[in-house]
C-alpha positions in Angstrom: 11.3 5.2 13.9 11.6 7.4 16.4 14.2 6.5 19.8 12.5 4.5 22.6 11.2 6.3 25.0 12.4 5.8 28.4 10.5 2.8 30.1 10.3 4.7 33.5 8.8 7.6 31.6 6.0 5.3 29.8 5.3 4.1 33.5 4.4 7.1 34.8 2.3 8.1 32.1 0.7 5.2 32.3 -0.8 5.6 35.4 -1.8 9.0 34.6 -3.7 7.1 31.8 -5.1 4.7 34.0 -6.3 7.5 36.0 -7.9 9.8 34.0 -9.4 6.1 32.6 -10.8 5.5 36.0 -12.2 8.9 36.3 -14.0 8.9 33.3 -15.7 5.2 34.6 -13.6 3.6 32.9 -13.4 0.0 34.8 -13.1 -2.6 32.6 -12.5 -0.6 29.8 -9.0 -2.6 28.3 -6.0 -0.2 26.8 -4.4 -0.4 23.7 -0.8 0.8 23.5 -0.3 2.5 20.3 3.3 1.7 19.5 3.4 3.3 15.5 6.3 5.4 15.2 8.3 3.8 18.0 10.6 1.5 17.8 10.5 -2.4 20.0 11.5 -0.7 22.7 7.7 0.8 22.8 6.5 -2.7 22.9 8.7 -3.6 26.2 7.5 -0.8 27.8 4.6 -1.1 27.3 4.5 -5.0 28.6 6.6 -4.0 31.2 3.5 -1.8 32.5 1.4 -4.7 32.4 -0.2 -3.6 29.1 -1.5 -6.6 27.0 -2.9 -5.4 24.2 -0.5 -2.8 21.3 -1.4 -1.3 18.2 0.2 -0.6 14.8 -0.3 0.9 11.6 2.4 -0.1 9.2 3.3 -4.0 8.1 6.9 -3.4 7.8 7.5 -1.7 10.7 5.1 -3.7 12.6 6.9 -6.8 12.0 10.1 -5.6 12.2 10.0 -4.3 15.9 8.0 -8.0 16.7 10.9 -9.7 15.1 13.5 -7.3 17.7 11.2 -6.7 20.7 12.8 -8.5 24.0 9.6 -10.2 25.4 8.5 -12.2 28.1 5.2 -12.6 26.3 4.1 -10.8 23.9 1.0 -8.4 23.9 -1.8 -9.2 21.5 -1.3 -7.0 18.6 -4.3 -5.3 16.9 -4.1 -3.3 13.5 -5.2 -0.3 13.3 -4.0 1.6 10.3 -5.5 1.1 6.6 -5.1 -2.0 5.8 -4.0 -2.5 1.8 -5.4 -6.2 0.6 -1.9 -7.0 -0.3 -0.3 -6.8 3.0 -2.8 -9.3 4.5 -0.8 -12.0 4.1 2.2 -10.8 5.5 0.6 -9.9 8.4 -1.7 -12.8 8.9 0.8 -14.5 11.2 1.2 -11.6 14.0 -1.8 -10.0 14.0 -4.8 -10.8 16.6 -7.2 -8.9 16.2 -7.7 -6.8 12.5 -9.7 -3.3 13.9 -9.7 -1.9 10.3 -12.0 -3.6 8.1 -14.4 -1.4 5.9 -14.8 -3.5 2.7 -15.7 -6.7 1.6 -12.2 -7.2 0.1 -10.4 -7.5 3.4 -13.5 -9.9 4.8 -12.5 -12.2 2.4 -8.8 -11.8 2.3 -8.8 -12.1 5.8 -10.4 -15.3 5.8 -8.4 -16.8 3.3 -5.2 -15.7 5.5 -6.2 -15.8 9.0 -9.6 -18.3 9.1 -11.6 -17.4 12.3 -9.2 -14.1 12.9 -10.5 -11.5 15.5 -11.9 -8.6 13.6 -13.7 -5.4 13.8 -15.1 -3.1 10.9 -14.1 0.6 11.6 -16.9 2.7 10.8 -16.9 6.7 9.8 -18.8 7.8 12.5 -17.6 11.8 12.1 -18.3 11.8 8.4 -14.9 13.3 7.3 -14.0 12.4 4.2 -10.4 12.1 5.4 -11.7 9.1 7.9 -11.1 5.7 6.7 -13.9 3.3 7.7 -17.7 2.1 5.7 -20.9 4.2 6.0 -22.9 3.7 9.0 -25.5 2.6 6.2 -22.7 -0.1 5.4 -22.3 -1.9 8.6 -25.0 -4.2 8.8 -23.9 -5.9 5.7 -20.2 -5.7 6.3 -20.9 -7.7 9.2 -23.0 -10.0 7.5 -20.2 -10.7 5.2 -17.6 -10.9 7.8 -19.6 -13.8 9.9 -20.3 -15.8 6.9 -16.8 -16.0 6.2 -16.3 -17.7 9.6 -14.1 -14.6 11.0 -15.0 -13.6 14.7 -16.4 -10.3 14.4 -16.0 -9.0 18.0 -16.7 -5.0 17.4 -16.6 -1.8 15.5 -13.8 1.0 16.1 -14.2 4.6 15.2 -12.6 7.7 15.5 -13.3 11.1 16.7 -13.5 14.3 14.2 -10.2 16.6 14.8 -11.8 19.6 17.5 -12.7 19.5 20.4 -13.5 16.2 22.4 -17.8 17.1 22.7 -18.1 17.1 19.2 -16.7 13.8 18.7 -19.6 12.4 21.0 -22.6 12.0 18.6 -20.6 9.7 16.5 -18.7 7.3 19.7 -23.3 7.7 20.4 -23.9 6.3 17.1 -21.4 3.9 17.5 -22.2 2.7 20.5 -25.6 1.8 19.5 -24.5 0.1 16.1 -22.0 -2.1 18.9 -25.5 -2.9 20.6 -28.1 -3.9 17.8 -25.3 -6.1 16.1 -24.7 -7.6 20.1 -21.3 -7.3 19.5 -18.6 -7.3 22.7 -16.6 -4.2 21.8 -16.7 -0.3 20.9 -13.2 0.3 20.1 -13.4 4.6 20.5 -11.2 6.9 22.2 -7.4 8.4 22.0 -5.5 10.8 23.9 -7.8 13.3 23.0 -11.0 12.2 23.8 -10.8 8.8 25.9 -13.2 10.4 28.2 -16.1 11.3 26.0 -15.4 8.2 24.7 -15.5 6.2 27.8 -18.4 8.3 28.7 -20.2 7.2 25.7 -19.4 3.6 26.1 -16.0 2.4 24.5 -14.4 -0.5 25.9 -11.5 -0.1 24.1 -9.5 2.9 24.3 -5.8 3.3 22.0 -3.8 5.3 23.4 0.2 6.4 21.7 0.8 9.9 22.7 0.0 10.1 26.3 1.9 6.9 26.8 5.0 7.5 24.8 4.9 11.3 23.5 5.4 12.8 20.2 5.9 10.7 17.7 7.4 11.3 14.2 5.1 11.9 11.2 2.9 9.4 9.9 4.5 7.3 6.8 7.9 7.8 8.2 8.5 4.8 9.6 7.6 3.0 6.6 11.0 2.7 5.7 12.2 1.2 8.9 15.0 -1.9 7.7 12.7 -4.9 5.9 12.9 -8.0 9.4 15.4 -10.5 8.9 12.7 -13.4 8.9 10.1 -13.1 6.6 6.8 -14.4 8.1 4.2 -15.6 5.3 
C-alpha cells in the first residue's frame, strides 16, 4: 500500500471536491472516498473530513486497514472492485453496501452471507469489453433475482469509457434511466474524471480516490498487503 497521505492535504482537496460537486448541482449528491491503494490512514482522513461513506477493491487489503484504522466511527464501506464468489464470505461481515454485482452467482452468494445486504448491480454502460458489469439487456433480470433473494437492491453503478468526460455521458444517460424504470434510489456514476457529466446526468453517488488522496500505486499491488490479525468469517 502506498504511505498515507497527509490528513491536512486530504482536507483541502476535499473541499475542492465538494466544490466542483456543488458546481456541477451536485446537492445531495453523497461521496464515496475511494481508499484502494492507501493504507488506514486513508480511512481516518477521510472520516476526519466528515466523509461517511469509503470504497475498496481488494478483500485482504480491505480488511486489513479496517482491522488497523483508528476510528471514532467508522464509514460505511461499499465494494467496488470485482467481486470473486469466494471472497464473499470473508467479506460479508464489513461490507455495507456490495456496488459490484453483475451475475446471479454473487445474488445468491450474497444472500447466503449477508441476508438483506445493500447491493447494487454494476452495469457496462460504455460497452468496453475491459468494463466489468451485466449487459444493459441483463438488468432487469438481475434485479429480479437480487429482490427475490431478499437482498436490498438500492441502485446500479457504472463507469465512464477512458477519454474524455462527454463521451462517457450517453452511458451515465442510459443509466440513469435504467435507475428510474426499476424506481431504484441510487445512480452510483462519476470519478475524478467525470463527476460532473456524471452529476449532470444524474448520479447521486459519486467515488472519488484520486482527487482526494493523489496517485496511487498500481492496481493489484496492494493485494499483498500482510493477511489482518483477526480473521472475520
Amino acid at each position: 500500500m502506498a504511505p498515507d497521505p497527509p490528513a491536512d492535504l486530504v482536507a483541502e482537496r476535499h473541499e475542492m471536491v465538494k466544490e466542483r460537486m456543488h458546481r456541477a448541482g451536485g446537492a445531495g449528491v453523497e461521496l464515496v472516498a475511494v481508499t484502494k491503494g492507501w493504507g488506514p490512514g486513508a480511512i481516518e482522513a477521510a472520516a476526519a473530513c466528515g466523509i461517511g461513506h469509503i470504497g475498496e477493491n481488494y478483500a485482504q487489503e480491505c480488511l486489513a486497514k479496517l482491522e488497523t484504522a483508528r476510528l471514532d466511527r467508522r464509514p460505511r464501506v461499499h465494494l467496488i472492485g470485482r467481486l470473486q464468489r469466494n471472497k464473499v464470505r470473508r467479506l460479508a461481515a464489513v461490507i455495507d453496501v456490495w456496488q459490484t454485482i453483475d451475475r446471479v452467482e454473487l445474488v445468491h452468494e450474497i444472500a447466503l452471507r449477508a441476508p438483506g445486504a445493500e447491493v447494487m448491480i454494476q452495469v457496462n454502460v460504455s460497452g468496453e469489453s475491459t468494463k466489468a458489469g451485466c449487459a444493459p439487456e441483463g438488468v432487469g433480470s438481475l434485479a429480479a433475482a437480487a429482490q427475490s433473494t431478499g437482498l436490498r437492491l438500492v441502485g446500479l453503478m457504472g463507469i465512464g469509457p477512458v477519454g474524455p468526460p462527454a463521451e462517457a455521458r450517453p452511458g451515465f444517460r442510459a443509466l440513469r434511466r435504467m435507475v428510474d424504470h426499476l424506481g431504484l434510489r441510487h445512480c452510483s456514476m462519476g470519478m475524478s474524471n467525470d463527476l460532473e457529466a456524471a452529476i449532470e446526468e444524474g448520479s447521486t453517488m459519486v467515488r472519488i480516490g484520486r482527487d482526494l488522496f493523489g496517485e496511487r500505486r498500481p492496481q493489484g499491488a496492494s493485494d499483498r498487503s500482510p493477511r489482518p490479525r483477526t480473521r472475520l468469517s
